[in-house]
N, C-alpha and C positions, 0 to 999 in steps of 0.2 A: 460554623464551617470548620472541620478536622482541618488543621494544617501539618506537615511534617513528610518526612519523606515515606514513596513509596518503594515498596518491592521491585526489582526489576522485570519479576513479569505482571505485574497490571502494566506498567509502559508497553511492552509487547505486546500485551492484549488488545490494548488502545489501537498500536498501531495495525496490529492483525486486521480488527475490526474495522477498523477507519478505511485500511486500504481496501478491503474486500466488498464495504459497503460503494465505496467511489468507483472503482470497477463497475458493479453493478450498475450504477445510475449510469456510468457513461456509457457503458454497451445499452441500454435503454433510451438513452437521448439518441443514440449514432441511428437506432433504429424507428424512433416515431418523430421525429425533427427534422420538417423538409430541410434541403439546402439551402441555409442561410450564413451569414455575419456569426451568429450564434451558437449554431450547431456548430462552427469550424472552430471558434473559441474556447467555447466548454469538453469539445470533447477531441481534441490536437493533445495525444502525448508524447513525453520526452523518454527516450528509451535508453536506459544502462546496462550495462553488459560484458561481464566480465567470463573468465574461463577458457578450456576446461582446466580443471587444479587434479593433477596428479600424485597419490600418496603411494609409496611402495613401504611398508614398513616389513620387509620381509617375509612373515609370515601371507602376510596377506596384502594386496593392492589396489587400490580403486581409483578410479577417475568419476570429478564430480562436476557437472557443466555442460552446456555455458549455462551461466546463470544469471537472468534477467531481469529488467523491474521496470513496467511501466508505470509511468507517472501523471497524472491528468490533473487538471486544476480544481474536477472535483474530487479525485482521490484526496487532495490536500484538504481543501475545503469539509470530507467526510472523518478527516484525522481529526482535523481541531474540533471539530461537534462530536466526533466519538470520543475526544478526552474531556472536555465539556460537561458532559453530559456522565462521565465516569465519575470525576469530581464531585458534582455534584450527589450523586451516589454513594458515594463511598466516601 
């Protein structure tokens, strides 16, 4: 097993991956999972929310936001198996 540190974008990728995989599953439980104990568990996210963030640097200015991030217990759960599974890989 390689040990040592990685690049900081294989962690971004990890987490890219992780979150976009856990999204997925949970928009797919919300829709073939009657209303249970279960489907309220696995797929209840925590929402953050920050913005808008205004730059003026003169020449030019933009406003960026708001900007958001749901978070679901399988989005976590699809992070640690998508770094897992990187690990092992690489």
């Amino acid at each position: 097993m390689a040990s040592g540190p990685h690049r900081p974008g294989f962690y971004l990728g990890v987490l890219v991956a992780g979150f976009v995989a856990g999204g997925a599953l949970t928009s797919l439980l919300r829709q073939t999972l009657p209303d249970s104990a279960a489907r309220t568990f696995f797929t209840t996210t925590w929402d953050a929310q920050f913005g808008p963030i205004s730059a003026d640097l003169l020449v030019i200015s933009f406003t960026l936001g708001p900007i958001g991030l749901h978070v679901s217990l399988l989005s976590l759960i699809a992070v640690v198996l998508a770094y897992l599974i990187a690990r092992s890989l690489f």
